[in-house]
C-alpha positions in Angstrom: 21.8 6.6 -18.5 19.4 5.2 -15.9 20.7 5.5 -11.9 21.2 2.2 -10.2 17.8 3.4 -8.4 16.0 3.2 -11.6 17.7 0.1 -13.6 15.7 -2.2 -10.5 12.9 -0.1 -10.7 13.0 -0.7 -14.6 13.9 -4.1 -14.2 10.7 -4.4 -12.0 8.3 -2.8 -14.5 8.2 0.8 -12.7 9.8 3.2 -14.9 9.9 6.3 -12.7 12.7 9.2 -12.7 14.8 9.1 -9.6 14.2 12.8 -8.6 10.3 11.6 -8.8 10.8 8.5 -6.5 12.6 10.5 -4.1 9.5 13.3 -4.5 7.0 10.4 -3.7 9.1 8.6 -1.0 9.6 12.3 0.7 6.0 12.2 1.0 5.0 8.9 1.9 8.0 9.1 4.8 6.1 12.7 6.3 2.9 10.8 6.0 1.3 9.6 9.7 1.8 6.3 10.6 -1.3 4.1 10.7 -3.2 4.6 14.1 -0.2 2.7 15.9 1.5 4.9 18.8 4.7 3.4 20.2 7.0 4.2 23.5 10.3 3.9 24.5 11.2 1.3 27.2 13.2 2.2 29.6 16.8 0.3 29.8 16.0 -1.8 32.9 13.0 -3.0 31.1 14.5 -4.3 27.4 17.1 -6.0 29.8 14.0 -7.9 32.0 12.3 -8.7 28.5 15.3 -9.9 26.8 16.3 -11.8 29.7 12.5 -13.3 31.0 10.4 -13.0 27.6 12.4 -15.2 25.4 12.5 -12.6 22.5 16.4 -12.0 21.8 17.3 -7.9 21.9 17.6 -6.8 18.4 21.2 -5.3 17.9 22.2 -2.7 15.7 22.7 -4.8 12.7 19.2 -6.4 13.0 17.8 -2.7 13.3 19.9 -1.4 10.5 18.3 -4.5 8.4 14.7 -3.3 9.5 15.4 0.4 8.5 17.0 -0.4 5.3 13.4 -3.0 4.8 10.9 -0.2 6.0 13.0 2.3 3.8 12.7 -0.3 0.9 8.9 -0.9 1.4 8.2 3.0 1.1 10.5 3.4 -2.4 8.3 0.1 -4.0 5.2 2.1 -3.4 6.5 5.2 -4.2 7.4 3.8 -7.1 4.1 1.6 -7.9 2.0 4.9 -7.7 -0.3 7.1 -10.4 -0.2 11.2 -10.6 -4.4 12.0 -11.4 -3.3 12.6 -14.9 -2.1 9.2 -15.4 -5.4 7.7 -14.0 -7.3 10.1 -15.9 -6.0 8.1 -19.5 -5.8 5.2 -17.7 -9.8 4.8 -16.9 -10.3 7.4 -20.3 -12.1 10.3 -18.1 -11.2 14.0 -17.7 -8.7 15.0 -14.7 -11.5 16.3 -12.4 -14.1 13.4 -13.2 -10.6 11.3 -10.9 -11.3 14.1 -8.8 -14.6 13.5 -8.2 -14.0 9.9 -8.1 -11.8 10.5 -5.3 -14.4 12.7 -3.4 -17.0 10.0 -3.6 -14.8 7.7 -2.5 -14.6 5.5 -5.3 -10.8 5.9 -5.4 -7.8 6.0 -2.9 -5.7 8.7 -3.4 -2.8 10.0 -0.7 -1.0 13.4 -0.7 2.1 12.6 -3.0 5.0 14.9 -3.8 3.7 18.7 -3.7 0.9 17.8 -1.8 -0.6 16.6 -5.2 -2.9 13.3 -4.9 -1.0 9.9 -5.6 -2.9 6.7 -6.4 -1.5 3.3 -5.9 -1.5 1.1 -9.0 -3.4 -1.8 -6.9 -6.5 -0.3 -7.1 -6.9 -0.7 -10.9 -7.5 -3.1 -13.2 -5.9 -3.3 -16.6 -6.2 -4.7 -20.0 -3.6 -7.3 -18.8 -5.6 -8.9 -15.9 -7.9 -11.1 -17.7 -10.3 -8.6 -16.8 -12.4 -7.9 -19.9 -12.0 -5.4 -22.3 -10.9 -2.4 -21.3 -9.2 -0.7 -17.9 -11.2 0.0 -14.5 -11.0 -0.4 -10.5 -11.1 -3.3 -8.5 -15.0 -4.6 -7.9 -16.2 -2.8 -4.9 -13.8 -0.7 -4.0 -15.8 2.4 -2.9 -17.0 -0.4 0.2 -13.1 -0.9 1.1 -12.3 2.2 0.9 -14.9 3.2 3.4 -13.9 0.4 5.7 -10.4 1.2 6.0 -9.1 3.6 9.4 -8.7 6.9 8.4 -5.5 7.6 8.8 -3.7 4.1 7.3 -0.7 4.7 6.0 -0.6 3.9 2.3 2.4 0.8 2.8 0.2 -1.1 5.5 -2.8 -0.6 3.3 -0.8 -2.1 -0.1 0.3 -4.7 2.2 -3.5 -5.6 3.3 -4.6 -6.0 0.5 -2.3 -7.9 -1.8 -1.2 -10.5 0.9 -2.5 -13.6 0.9 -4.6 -14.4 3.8 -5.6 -17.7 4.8 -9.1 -16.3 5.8 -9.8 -15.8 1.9 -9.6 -19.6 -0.1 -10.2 -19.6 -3.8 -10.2 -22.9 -5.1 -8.4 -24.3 -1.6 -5.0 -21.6 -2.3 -5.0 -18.6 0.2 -5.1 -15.7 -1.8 -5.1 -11.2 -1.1 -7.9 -9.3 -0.7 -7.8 -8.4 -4.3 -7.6 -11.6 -6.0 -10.5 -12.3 -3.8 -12.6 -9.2 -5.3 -11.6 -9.6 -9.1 -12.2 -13.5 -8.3 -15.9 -12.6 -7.4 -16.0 -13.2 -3.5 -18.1 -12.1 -1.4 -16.9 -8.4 -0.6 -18.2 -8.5 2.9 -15.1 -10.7 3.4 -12.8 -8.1 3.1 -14.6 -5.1 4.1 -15.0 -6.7 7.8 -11.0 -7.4 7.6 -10.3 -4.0 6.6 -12.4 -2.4 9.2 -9.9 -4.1 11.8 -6.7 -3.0 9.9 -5.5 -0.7 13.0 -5.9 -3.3 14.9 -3.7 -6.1 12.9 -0.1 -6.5 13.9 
């Protein structure tokens, strides 16, 4: 009988063990955060910012919310990701030809549970997405890829590129980075965005 865990990740489409979410979410929680370096402020500060800035001070609730969001965020892509053996059926290659993919930068991969790669499922493209016959990557990929920070963390780059952005128009309607690229825009577009992804807030 499936956990409550895994009955919304079923009813979702993810069918993923609980012991393997909590694996993959134990991972993507030790992973760096992406390039941004916080401090704490000291008490007399937050009180002249929440009384001169305008910005209410968050109060336990409203943190608890944010936690519980940022917890939520890192068990849907924990749960939306690929072990190399997976990808290996899915694009029909041997293990190590992923591998190699990986090396040459033609795939995104992060260290999952046991230190063995993960790969998001946005990168691929299936038989289901009007795509053509067959199963591959996104168009231009390797160039993203490159563009990216080293050192993104796996949820911020999901986020970048399956948000719509009102910098990328098809057809007048804002869409993500990756409609974009299976649309056939211009990949420059969203190579120059992603080279500024540490720099988004």
């Amino acid at each position: 009988m499936a956990t409550p865990v895994e009955a919304v990740l079923r009813r979702h489409g993810y069918v993923i063990s609980e012991d393997t979410l909590a694996e993959h979410l134990d991972a993507l929680l030790t992973e760096p955060r992406d390039g941004t370096v916080g401090f704490d402020m000291s008490a007399a500060d937050t009180a002249y910012l929440a009384e001169y800035s305008g910005v209410r001070q968050a109060s336990e609730a409203d943190l608890a919310l944010l936690e519980a969001h940022s917890l939520g965020r890192a068990a849907a892509e924990a749960g939306r990701t690929m072990t190399r053996g997976q990808v290996a059926e899915l694009l029909g290659v041997d293990p190590s030809r992923v591998s190699h993919q990986v090396s040459a930068g033609r795939l995104f991969s992060y260290h999952g549970n046991g230190g063995r790669p993960a790969f998001p499922d946005w990168q691929f493209i299936g038989p289901t997405d009007n795509a053509g016959p067959g199963t591959g990557v996104v168009p231009h990929l390797r160039s993203v890829i490159a563009a990216i920070p080293g050192g993104s963390h796996p949820i911020t780059i999901r986020a970048f590129m399956t948000t719509p952005s009102s910098e990328l128009m098809l057809r007048g309607t804002a869409v993500s980075r990756l409609e974009w690229l299976r649309g056939g825009g211009d990949p420059k577009d969203v190579v120059d965005l992603a080279s500024t992804l540490g720099e988004q807030v």
